[in-house]
C-alpha positions in Angstrom: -101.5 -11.1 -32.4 -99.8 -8.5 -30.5 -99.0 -11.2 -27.8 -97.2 -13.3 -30.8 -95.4 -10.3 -31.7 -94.1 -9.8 -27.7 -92.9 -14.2 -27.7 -91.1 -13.8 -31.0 -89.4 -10.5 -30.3 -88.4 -12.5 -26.8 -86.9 -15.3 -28.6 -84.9 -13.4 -31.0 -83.8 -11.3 -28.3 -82.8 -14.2 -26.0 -81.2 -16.2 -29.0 -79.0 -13.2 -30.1 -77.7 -12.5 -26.1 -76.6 -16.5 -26.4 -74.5 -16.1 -29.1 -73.1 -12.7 -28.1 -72.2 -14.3 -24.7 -70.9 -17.4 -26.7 -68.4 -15.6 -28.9 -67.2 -13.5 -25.9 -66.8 -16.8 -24.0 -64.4 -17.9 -27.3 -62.7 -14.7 -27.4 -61.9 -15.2 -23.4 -60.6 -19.1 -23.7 -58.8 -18.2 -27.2 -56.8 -15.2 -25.1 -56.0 -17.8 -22.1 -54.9 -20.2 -24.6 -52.6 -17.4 -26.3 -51.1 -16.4 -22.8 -50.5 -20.1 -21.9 -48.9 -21.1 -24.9 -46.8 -17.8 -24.4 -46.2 -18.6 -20.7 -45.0 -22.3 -21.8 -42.6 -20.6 -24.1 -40.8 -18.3 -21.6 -40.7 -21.6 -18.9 -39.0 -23.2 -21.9 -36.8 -20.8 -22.7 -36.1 -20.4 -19.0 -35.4 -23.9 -18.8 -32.7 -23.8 -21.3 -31.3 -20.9 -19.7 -31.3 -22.7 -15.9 -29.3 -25.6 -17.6 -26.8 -23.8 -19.6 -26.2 -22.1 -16.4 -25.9 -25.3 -14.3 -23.4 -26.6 -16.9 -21.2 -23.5 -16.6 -21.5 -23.7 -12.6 -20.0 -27.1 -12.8 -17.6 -26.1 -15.2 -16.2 -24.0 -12.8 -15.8 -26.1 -10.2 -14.0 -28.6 -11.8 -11.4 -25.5 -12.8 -11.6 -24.4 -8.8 -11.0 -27.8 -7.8 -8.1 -28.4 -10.5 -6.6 -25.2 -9.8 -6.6 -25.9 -5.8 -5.1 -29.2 -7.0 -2.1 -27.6 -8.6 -1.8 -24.6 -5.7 -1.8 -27.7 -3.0 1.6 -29.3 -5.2 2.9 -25.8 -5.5 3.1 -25.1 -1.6 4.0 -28.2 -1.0 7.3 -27.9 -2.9 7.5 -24.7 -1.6 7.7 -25.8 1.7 9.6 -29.0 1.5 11.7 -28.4 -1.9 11.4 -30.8 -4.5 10.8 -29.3 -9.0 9.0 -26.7 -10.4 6.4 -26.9 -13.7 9.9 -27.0 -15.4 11.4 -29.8 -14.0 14.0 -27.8 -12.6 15.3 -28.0 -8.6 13.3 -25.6 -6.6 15.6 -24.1 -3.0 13.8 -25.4 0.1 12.5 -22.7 2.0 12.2 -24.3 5.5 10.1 -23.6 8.9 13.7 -23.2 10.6 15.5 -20.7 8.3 12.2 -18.6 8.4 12.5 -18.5 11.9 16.4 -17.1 11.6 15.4 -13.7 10.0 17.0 -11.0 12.1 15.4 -7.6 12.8 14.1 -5.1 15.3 13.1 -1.8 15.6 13.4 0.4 19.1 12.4 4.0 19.8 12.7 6.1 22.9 9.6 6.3 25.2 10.4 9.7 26.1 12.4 12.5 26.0 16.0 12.0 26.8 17.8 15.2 28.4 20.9 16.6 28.1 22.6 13.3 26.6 26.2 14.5 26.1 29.3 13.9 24.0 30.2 10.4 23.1 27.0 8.8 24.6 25.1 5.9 23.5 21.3 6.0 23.0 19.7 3.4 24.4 16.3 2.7 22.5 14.1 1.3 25.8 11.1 0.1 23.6 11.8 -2.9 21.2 8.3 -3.8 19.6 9.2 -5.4 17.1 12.4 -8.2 16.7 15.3 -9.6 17.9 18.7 -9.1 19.0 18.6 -5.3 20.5 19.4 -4.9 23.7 17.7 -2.3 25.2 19.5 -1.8 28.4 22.7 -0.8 26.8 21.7 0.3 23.5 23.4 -2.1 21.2 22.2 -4.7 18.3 24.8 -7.2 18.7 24.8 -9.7 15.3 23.7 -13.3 15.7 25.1 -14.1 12.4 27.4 -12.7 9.4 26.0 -11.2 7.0 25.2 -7.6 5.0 22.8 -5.9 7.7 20.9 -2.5 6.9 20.8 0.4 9.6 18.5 3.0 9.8 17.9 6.0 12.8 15.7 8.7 13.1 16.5 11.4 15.9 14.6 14.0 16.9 15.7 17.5 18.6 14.4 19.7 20.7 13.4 23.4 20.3 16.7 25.3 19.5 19.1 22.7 20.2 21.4 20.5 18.1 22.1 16.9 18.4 24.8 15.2 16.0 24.8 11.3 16.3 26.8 8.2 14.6 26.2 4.9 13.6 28.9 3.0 15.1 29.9 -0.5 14.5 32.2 -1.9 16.8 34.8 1.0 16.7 33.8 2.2 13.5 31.5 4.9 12.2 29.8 4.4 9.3 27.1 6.9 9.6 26.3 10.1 10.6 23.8 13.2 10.9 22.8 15.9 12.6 19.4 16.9 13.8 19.3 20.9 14.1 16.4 23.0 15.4 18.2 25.8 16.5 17.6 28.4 13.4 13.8 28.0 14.3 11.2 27.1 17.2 10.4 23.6 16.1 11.3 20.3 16.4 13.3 18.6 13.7 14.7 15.3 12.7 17.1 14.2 10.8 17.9 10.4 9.3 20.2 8.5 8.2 20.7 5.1 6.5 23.6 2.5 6.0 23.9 -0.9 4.6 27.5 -2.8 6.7 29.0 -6.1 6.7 29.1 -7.3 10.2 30.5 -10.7 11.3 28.8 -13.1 14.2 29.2 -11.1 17.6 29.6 -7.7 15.7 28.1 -4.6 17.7 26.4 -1.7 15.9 24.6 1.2 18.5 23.9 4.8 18.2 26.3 7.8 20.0 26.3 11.0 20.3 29.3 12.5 18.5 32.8 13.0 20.6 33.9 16.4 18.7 33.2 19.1 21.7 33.5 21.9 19.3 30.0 20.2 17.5 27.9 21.4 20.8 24.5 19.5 22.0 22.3 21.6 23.0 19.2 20.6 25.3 17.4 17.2 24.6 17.0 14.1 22.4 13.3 14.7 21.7 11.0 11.6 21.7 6.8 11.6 21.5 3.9 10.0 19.8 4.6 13.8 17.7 8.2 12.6 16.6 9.6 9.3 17.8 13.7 8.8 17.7 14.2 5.7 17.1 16.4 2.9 16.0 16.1 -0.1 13.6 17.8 -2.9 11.6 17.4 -5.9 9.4 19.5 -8.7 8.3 19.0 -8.8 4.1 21.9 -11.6 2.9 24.5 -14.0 4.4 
């Protein structure tokens, strides 16, 4: 009896942990199934995503390529002349003409001393340009045209240097660089816009009036450069 009691209480027992462990088991595979169908979702949706991107990527670059198509016709009538988008003549801007653009710019490497009355200042560094000559000092025109002129002069303590723009005989600007109320260097500046012909000279002096006195040096450093420059803007 008691030993029937013990083989039924087993079975019941063993039954029971079976169908615990079986419903866990369908609570596992119905969760898996739940993530999977989820996860098949997202790759969908991802998928969609990936192809409306891929459309828009070659959308694009069929509008780079068209607009590298119309830049290409642009600079080539740029170049060689020919319409515009309206129909309308376009100038020719040629390789040669680019290459007749006149202008320069000079400075002083150093410090010029005592310069004088009536002298000219002859830039000796020319970085940049074309038709200075830095020997004498003068920009002598290779074509007509309106030119601008622009110098910059720099004085040293307590001194006082008045300078013109000359072209040819003429003066057409002037300034004066004055340091002398005050232990510094100054500079002074002055601008001009001239008509010159082919040939015309244009250079920097000192004045010629004695009675306007310069005192000690035309200053010139990496601190303060004088210098010297021009540019050709219209025939």
């Amino acid at each position: 009896m008691y030993l029937s009691f013990i083989l039924v209480t087993w079975i019941s027992g063993t039954v029971c942990g079976s169908t615990i462990e079986t419903t866990m088991l369908l609570e596992i595979i119905e969760r898996q199934n739940t993530m999977m169908t989820s996860m098949e979702l997202r790759m969908n949706k991802q998928s969609l995503e990936i192809g409306s991107l891929k459309s828009e990527v070659e959308s694009l670059q069929d509008k780079i390529e068209s607009h590298e198509s119309l830049l290409r016709k642009f600079e080539a009538n740029t170049v060689d002349g020919g319409k515009d988008f309206t129909g309308k003549l376009r100038p020719r801007f040629l390789m040669e003409e680019r290459q007749d653009a006149v202008a320069f710019y000079a400075y002083l490497s150093k410090t010029e001393n005592d310069p004088g009355h009536r002298h000219i200042i002859a830039f000796d560094q020319v970085p940049v340009g074309n038709a200075y000559i830095s020997h004498n000092g003068e920009f002598v025109a290779p074509s007509a045209g309106i030119y601008v002129f622009s110098v910059s002069i720099a004085c040293d303590w307590e001194g006082r240097i008045p300078i013109e723009i000359v072209v040819n005989s003429n003066v057409v600007g002037s300034t004066v660089s004055d340091s002398k109320p005050a232990r510094h260097v100054a500079v002074a500046s002055e601008t001009v816009i001239v008509s010159m012909e082919q040939n015309d000279r244009c250079f920097i002096r000192t004045t010629p009036d004695a009675h306007r006195e310069i005192i000690l040096n035309v200053y010139s450093s990496s601190y303060a450069r004088s210098s010297f420059a021009g540019w050709k803007i219209s025939n």
